[in-house]
PATIPA-590688 format. One record per residue (C-alpha): residue in one letter; y, z, x. Coordinates in steps of 0.1 Angstrom, whole numbers, padded with zeros to 4 digits, always signed. Layout:
BEGIN
aYZX;...
//
This chain:
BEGIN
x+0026-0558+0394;x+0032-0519+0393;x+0071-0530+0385;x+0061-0554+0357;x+0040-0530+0341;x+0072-0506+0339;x+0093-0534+0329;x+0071-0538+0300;x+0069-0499+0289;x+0102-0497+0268;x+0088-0532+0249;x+0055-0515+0246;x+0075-0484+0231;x+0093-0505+0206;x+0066-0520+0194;x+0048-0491+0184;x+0080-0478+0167;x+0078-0513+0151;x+0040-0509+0144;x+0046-0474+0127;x+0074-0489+0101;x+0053-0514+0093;x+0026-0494+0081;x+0042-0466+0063;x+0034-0472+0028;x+0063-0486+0003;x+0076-0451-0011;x+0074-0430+0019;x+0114-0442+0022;x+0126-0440-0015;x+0104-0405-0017;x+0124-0394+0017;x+0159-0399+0004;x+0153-0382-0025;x+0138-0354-0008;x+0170-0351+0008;x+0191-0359-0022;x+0176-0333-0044;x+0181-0309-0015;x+0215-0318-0009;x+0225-0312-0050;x+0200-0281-0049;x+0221-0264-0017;x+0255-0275-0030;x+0254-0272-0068;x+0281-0246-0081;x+0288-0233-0047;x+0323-0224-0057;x+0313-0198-0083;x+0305-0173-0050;x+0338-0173-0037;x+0342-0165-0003;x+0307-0149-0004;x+0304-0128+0025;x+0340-0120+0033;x+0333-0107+0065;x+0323-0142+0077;x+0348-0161+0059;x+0378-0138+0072;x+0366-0145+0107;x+0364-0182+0100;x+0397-0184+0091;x+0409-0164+0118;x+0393-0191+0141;x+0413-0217+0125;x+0444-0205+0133;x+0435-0193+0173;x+0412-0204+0195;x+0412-0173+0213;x+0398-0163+0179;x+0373-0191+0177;x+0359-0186+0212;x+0354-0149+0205;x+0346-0146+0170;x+0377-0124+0160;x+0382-0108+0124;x+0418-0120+0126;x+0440-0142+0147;x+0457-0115+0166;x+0424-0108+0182;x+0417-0069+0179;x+0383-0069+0170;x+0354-0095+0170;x+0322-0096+0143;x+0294-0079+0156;x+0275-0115+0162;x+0280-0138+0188;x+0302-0166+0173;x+0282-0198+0170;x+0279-0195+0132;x+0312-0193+0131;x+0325-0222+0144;x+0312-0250+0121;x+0329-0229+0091;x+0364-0224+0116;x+0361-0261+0124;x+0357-0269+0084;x+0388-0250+0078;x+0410-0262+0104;x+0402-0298+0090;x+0407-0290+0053;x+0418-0256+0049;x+0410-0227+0035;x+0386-0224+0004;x+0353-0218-0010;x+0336-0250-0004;x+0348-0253+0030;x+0332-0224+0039;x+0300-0225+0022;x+0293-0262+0027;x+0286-0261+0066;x+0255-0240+0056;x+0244-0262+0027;x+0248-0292+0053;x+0223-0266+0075;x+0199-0267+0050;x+0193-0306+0045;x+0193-0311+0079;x+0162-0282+0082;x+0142-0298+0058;x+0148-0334+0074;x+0141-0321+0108;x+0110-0302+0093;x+0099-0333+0077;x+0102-0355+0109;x+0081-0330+0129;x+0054-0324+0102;x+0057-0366+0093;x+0047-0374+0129;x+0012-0358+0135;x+0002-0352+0097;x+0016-0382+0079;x+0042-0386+0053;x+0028-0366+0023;x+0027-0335+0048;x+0061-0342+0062;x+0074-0341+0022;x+0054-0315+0009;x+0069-0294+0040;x+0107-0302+0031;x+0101-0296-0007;x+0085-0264-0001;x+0111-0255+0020;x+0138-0265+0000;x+0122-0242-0034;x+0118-0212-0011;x+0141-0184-0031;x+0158-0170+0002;x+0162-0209+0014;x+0179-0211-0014;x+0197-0180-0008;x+0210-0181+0026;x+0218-0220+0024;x+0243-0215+0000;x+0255-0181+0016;x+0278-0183+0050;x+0256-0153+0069;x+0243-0165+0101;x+0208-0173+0089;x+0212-0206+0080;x+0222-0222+0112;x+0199-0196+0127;x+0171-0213+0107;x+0178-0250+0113;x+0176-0243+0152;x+0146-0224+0154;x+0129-0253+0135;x+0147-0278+0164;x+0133-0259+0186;x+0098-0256+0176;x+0102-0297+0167;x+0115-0302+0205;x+0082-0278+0218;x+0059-0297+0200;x+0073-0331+0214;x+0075-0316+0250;x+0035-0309+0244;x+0034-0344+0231;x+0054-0360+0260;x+0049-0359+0298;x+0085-0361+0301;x+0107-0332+0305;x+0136-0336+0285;x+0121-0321+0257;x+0111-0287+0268;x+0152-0288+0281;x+0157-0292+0249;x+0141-0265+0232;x+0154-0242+0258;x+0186-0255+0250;x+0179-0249+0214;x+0171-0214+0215;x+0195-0206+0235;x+0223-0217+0209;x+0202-0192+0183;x+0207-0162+0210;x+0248-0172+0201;x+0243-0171+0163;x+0222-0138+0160;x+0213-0126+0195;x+0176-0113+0202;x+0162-0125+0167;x+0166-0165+0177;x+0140-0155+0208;x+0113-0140+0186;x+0097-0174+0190;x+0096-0183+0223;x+0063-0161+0233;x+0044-0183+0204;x+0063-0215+0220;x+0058-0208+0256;x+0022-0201+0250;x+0016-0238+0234;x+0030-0254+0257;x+0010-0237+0286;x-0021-0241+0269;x-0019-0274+0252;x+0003-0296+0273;x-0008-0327+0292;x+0005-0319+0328;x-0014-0298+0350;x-0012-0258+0348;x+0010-0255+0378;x+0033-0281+0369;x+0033-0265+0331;x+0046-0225+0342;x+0070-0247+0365;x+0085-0267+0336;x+0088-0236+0312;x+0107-0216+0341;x+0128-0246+0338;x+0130-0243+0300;x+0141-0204+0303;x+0169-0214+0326;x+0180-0241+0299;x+0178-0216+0273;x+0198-0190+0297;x+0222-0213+0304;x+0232-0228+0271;x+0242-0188+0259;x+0248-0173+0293;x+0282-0190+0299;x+0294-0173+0270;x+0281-0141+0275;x+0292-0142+0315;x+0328-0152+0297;x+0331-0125+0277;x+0317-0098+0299;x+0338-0110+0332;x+0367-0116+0310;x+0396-0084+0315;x+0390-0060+0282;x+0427-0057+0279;x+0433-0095+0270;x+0402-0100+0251;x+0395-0085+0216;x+0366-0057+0215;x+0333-0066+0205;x+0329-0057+0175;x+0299-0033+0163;x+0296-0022+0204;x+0308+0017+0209;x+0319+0005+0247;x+0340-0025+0243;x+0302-0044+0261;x+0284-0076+0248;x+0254-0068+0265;x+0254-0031+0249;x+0258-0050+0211;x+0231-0075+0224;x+0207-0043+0232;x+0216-0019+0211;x+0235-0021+0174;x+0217-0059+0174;x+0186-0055+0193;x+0162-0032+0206;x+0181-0007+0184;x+0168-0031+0152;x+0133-0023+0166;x+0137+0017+0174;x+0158+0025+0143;x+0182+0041+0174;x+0213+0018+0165;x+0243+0038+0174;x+0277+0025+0159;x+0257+0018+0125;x+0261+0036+0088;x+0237+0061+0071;x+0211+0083+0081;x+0200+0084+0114;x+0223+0059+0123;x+0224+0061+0168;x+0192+0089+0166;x+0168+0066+0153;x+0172+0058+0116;x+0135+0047+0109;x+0127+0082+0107;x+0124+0079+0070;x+0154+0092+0041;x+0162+0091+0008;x+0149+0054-0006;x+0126+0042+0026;x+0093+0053+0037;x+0077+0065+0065;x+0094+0043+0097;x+0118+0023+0071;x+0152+0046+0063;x+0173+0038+0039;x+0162+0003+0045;x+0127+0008+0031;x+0095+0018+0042;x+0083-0006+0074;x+0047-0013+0078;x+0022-0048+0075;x+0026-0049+0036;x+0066-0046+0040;x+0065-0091+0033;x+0052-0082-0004;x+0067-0053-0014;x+0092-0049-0044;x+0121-0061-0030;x+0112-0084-0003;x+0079-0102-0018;x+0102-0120-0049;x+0124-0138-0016;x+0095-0152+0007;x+0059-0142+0002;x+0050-0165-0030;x+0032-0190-0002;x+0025-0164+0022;x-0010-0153+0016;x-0017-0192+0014;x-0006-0200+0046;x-0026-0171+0065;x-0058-0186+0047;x-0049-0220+0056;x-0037-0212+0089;x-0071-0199+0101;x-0089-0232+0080;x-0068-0255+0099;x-0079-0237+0132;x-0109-0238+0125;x-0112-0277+0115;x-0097-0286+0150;x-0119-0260+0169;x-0138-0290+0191;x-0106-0308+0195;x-0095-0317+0226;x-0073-0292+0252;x-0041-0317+0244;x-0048-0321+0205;x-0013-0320+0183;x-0029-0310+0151;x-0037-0279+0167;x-0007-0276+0191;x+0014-0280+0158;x-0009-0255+0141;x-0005-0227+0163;x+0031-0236+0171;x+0043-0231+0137;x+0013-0206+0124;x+0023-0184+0159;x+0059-0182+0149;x+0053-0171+0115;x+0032-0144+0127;x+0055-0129+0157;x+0083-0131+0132;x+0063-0114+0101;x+0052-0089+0127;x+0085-0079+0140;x+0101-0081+0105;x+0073-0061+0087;x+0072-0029+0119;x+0109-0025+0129;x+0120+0008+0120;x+0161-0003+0121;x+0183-0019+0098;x+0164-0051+0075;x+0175-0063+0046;x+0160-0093+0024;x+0178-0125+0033;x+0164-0121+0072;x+0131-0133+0055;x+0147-0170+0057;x+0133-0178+0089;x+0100-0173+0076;x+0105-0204+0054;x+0104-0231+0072;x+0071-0215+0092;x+0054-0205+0059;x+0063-0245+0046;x+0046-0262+0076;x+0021-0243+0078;x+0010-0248+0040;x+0014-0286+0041;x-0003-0290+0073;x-0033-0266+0062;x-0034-0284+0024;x-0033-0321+0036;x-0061-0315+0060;x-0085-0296+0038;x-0076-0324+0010;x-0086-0350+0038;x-0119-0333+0045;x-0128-0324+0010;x-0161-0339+0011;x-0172-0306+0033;x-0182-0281+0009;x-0165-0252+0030;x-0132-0275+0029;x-0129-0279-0008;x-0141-0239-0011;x-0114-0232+0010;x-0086-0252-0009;x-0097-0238-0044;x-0097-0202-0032;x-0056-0210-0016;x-0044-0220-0051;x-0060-0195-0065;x-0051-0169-0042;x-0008-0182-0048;x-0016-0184-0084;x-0025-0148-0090;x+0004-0136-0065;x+0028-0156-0082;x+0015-0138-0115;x+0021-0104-0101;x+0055-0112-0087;x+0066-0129-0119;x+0052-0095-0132;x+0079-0073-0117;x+0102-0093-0138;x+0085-0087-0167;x+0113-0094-0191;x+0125-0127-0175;x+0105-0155-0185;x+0072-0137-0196;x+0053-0169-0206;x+0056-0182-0166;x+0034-0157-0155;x+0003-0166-0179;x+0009-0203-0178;x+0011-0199-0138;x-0025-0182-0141;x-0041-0203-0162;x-0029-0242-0145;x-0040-0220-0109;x-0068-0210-0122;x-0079-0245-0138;x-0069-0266-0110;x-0092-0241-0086;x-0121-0248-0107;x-0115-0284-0109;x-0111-0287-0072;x-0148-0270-0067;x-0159-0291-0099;x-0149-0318-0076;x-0174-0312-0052;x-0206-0314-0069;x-0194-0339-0096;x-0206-0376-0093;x-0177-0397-0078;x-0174-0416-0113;x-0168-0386-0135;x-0142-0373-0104;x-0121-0402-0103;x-0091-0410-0084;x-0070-0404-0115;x-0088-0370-0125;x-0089-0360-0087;x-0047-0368-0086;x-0045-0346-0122;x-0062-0316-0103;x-0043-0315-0073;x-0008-0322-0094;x-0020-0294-0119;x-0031-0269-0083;x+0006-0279-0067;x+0026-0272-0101;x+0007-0240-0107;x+0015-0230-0067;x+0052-0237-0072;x+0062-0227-0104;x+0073-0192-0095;x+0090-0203-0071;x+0110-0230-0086;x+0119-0207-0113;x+0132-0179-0086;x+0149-0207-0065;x+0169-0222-0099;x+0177-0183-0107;x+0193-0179-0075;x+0211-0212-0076;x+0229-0204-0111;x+0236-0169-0096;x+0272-0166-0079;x+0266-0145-0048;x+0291-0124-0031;x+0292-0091-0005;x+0274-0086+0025;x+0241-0080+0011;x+0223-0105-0011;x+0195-0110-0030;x+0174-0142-0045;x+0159-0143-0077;x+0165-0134-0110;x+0184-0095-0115;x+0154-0079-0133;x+0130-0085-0106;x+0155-0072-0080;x+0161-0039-0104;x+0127-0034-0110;x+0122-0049-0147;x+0121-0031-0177;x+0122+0006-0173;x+0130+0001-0137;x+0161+0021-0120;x+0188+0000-0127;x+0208-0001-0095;x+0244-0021-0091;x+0248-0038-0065;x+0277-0037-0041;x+0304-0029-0070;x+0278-0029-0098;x+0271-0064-0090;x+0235-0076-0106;x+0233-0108-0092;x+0250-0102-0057;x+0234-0079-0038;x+0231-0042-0029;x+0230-0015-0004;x+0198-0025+0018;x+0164-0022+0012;x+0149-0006-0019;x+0181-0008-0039;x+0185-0044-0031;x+0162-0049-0056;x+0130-0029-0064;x+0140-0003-0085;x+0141+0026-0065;x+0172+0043-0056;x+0187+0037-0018;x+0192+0081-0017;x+0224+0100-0031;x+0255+0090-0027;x+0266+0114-0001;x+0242+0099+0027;x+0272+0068+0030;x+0307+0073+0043;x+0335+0086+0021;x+0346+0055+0002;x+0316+0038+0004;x+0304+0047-0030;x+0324+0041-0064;x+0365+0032-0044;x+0377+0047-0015;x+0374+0086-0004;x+0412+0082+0004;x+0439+0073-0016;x+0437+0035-0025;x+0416+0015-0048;x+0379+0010-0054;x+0373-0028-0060;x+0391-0031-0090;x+0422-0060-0094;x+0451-0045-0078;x+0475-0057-0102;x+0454-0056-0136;x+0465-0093-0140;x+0442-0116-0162;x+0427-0146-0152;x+0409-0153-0121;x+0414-0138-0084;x+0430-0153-0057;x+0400-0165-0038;x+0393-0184-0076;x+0365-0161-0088;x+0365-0147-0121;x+0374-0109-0122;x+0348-0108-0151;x+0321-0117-0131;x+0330-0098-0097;x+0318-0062-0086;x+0331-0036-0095;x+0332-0001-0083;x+0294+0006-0062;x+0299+0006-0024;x+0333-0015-0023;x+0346-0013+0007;x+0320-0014+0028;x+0295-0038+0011;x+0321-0061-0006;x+0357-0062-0006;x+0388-0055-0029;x+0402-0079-0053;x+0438-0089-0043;x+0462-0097-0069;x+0492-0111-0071;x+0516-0082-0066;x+0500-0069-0034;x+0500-0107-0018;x+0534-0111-0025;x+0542-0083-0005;x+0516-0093+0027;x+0532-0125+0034;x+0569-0114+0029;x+0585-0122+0060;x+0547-0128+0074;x+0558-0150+0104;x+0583-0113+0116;x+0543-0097+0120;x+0517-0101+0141;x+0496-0083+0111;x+0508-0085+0079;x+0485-0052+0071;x+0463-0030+0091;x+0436-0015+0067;x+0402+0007+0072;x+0366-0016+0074;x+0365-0051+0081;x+0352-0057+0046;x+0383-0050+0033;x+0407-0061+0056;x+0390-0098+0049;x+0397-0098+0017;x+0435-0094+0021;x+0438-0117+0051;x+0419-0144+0028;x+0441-0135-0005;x+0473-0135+0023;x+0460-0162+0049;x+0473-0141+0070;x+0460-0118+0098;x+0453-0082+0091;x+0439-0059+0109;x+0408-0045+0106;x+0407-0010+0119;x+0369+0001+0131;x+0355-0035+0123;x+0326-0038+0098;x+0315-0002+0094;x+0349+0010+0102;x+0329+0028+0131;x+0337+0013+0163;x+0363+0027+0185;x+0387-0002+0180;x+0416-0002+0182;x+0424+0034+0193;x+0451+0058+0177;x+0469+0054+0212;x+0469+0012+0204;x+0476+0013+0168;x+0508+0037+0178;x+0517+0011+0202;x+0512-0017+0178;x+0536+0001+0150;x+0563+0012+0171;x+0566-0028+0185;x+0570-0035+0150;x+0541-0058+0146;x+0522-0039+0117;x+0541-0045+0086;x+0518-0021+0064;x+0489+0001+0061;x+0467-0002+0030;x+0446+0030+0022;x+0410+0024+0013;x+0378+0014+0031;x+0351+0034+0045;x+0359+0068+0051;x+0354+0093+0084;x+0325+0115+0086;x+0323+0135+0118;x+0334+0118+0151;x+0317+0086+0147;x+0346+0071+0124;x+0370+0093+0147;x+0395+0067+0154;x+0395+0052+0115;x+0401+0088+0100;x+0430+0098+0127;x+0446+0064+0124;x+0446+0073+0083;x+0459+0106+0088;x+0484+0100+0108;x+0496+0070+0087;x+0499+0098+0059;x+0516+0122+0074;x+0542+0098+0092;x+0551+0073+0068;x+0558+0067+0030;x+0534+0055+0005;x+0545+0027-0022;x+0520+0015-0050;x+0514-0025-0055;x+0492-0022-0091;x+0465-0002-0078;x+0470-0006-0041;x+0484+0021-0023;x+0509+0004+0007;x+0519+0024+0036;x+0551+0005+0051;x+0544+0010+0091;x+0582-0007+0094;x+0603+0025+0077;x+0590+0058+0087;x+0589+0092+0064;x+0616+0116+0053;x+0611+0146+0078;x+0611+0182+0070;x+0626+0204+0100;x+0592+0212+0114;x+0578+0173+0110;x+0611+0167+0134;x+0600+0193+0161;x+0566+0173+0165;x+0570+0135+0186;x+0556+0105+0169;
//
């Protein structure tokens, strides 16, 4: 008997999968697809227009599709000197994309679009299964309008596949909690342990939030539970700890450095520059202020405990610059959070509406907590992962007040959240006073309508509140809660982003509106992003210039260019953007690139295959964008920040007198004191031993034909 009964368990399975197609309603499907297909043309729609975006990423991606020494690393360039200062995970799908159909824009940029449709479907699956199919699409669509969504999953910085597996791993959780079996829970592990290889420490700001659901709210007994989730940490060990054993065991000498370390050590990146070092403000091997002696301590453009990348503290989610990219919902979803707690209060131990509830309402707050207190670096587009929390969180919470609506305190509860977004969204469309300023009223008055017609629904007789005046109210509440929203998100779309920091929305709100310090971006860049924090976009000033390296600020504090064309020639770049609508100027170089033209490329891959490095050049940010403009590799001396200790003047003078440096190109971040030490001697001694030649703007240093010496230059040895 015992074995019929399991014979008959996958039958008895399939037909409740059978049972639940059967009684979705008729447009659940159609509205589905479209979902998808409207996310699909929102994440992909003029994606060429941003170039290569962020260089930095896009160099390193090509890299890994020319070596797989590269790929497994995460080197800058194929001759493996230096790696990003990330684990490599993010870049692989863009290496893999290249390798397959070369190199360009949409190769690059359509890995994290891909990212993006498959977060909202996963999101919608999760939220589908314990809520029904209007929450499961009302959590993809608000996903999909989120401004930073919109952002980040048309930008190649790590966030985007960041995001999609944090949401696989809360969906995996919540099915472990669901299920007695244990493949789930492996799952998440296994989940969140790919995140630790895309951006380190931040993929596990989740797992207290997780572990605690599943301890509390899971079916097995309390024992069996703490076993299963030391299980899950081993899973979520293993899945990153193979690559971090790899790199740590592997000998230094035949491995590139790791990048944005200041001792050659992944764990020292993983704890310091990328970790604890985000929390302290201590983050040695960064740029600015108080960069390795704690830069929270405040400076020119941050507040008390914020730096340079503003002031840190619990109101940090709605502040100038950061409450335009994520917060619009926000204040909804902490109100609807605690209603939805409180409707499933007398639920069972093992109830999902509650599980899901304080699996996805306990990962916004750890993450809002960590993002709103840490004192290190923070910029804007890190507000991503908050999406998908905020999304669930507001579906789940609206769907089950609008199903208990005939409480009082329900129906209360759901007019006071659209009024609440309504009169946030007005004071963010407010600080862009001079884009759109009709949205802002018409926002107010359809929130503030639809809240009184969702109490009027409450004390009105059943045949004055209708179904049809009842589906009026809520259309006219959800139009007036995503207006602002919508508008930022389609802002950002016809944007073209580019440089390493990036902002969503329209310029004038990230500038401060009228009247507001107009700050350029990266190059004088509007709509691509700035130096971090406050001059990302809230019109205060990031502090004087001389806080950032030489260079940093307005071209290069040694002789070279400062973002301009190198060449003067019309038309558009190499990398197929228009020079009319790049940066210019600002913080090129350490922010954002140069602009190759035609002149200077001709010269990098003459007699390219004689070189190991066609170039050798200061800051990773530049040498990216001549190994793009080239496809070639070149080497970038100190990696991002042109700060880390790689390679040293010892190994560059090794790597020039084997021949396999063709030339040096003068630019990039400059060397203040000893902690660009190796950067400025490698300059200097460049200068002193070998000729310059000019390419348009460029100034070329040919490492293959050494300089003219006077009688005392011949006394001293190379």
């Amino acid at each position: 008997m015992t074995g019929l009964a399991r014979s008959l368990v996958p039958t008895t399975r399939l037909a409740a999968r059978t049972n639940a197609r059967a009684a979705r309603p008729r447009w659940e499907r159609p509205a589905y697809w479209a979902l998808l297909a409207v996310t699909a043309v929102l994440f992909l729609y003029g994606l060429g227009a941003s170039g290569y975006a962020n260089s930095f990423y896009s160099a390193a991606a090509q890299a890994g599709s020319e070596s797989w020494k590269a790929f497994l690393f995460g080197s800058l360039d194929s001759g493996n000197v230096i790696t990003v200062d990330k684990p490599p995970a993010a870049l692989w799908p863009m290496a893999l994309s290249v390798r397959l159909f070369g190199l360009g824009t949409w190769q690059i940029l359509v890995p994290q679009a891909l990212a993006g449709v498959a977060t909202v479907a996963v999101l919608h699956a999760s939220v589908r299964r314990w809520f029904g199919p209007a929450a499961g699409l009302l959590t993809g669509g608000l996903t999909a309008l989120t401004p930073v969504a919109a952002l980040m999953f048309r930008f190649n910085n790590p966030d985007a596949l960041l995001c999609l597996l944090s949401v696989c791993a809360v969906y995996c959780l919540l099915r472990a909690v669901e299920d007695t079996r244990m493949r789930w829970l492996l799952l998440c592990g296994a989940a969140l342990g790919l995140g630790f290889l895309v951006k380190t420490l931040q993929a596990w700001l989740i797992v207290p939030p997780l572990a605690l659901v599943y301890l509390v709210c899971a079916q097995p007994s309390l024992p069996r539970r703490a076993g299963r989730l030391l299980l899950a940490g081993l899973a979520m060990l293993a899945s990153c700890g193979w690559w971090v054993a790899l790199v740590e065991l592997w000998p230094a000498g035949s491995r590139p450095y790791v990048g944005g370390s200041q001792n050659n050590s992944f764990l020292e990146l993983t704890l310091g520059y990328n970790g604890l070092g985000r929390i302290t403000g201590n983050e040695v091997g960064s740029v600015g202020p108080g960069a390795g002696r704690g830069g929270g301590s405040g400076g020119p453009g941050g507040g008390p405990g914020g730096g340079m990348f503003g002031e840190s503290g619990v109101g940090r989610m709605f502040n100038q610059t950061v409450g335009g990219q994520i917060s619009w919902l926000l204040p909804a979803a902490l109100l609807l959070l605690v209603a939805g707690l409180v409707l499933t209060r007398r639920a069972a131990r093992t109830d999902m509406r509650r599980a899901a509830l304080l699996a996805w309402g306990g990962s916004l707050l750890m993450t809002v907590a960590v993002f709103s207190l840490m004192s290190g670096i923070f910029h804007e587009y890190y507000t991503v992962a908050l999406a998908p929390y905020v999304a669930a969180v507001v579906a789940i919470g609206t769907v089950m007040l609008w199903q208990s609506r005939a409480r009082r305190a329900a129906t209360v509860t759901l007019a006071g959240a659209v009024a609440v977004t309504a009169a946030w969204s007005y004071v963010l469309l407010d600080r862009a006073a001079d884009w759109l300023p009709w949205l802002k009223w018409a926002v107010l008055a359809g929130g503030t309508a639809a809240a009184l017609g969702i109490l009027a629904t409450a004390v009105l007789p059943k045949r004055v509140a209708g179904k049809t005046v009842v589906a009026v109210i809520a259309g006219l509440g959800l139009a007036a809660s995503l207006a602002g929203p919508l508008a930022y998100t389609l802002s950002t779309v016809h944007t073209p982003h580019s440089g390493a920091i990036v902002t969503a929305g329209p310029a004038s709100a990230r500038l401060g509106g009228p009247g507001g310090a107009r700050v350029a971006g990266p190059g004088g860049g509007e709509g691509r992003g700035s130096f971090p924090g406050p001059a990302a976009g809230g019109g205060q000033q990031a502090g004087p210039i001389e806080q950032f390296p030489p260079g940093a600020v307005g071209g290069s504090g040694r002789p070279g260019q400062g973002g301009k064309p190198d060449d003067g020639l019309p038309g558009r770049t190499l990398d197929g953007r228009n020079p009319e609508r790049m940066p210019r100027g600002g913080m090129g170089g350490l922010l954002d690139g140069q602009q190759v033209g035609r002149a200077t490329k001709a010269k990098l891959t003459e007699d390219a295959a004689d070189y190991t490095w066609v170039a050798a050049t200061i800051g990773a940010m530049n040498g990216a964008s001549y190994q793009l403009a080239a496809e070639q590799p070149v080497m970038s001396i100190g990696g991002f920040n042109g700060t880390d200790p790689a390679p040293t003047l010892a190994q560059f003078k090794k790597y020039v007198e084997a021949g396999e440096i063709h030339y040096f190109i003068s630019g990039g971040p400059g060397g203040p004191g000893g902690r660009q030490g190796n950067s400025t001697e490698i300059s200097d001694w460049v200068e002193k031993h070998f000729a310059k030649e000019k390419s348009g703007r460029t100034t070329l240093y040919d490492l293959t034909e050494k300089k003219q010496k006077s009688d005392n230059d011949r006394r001293q040895p190379l």
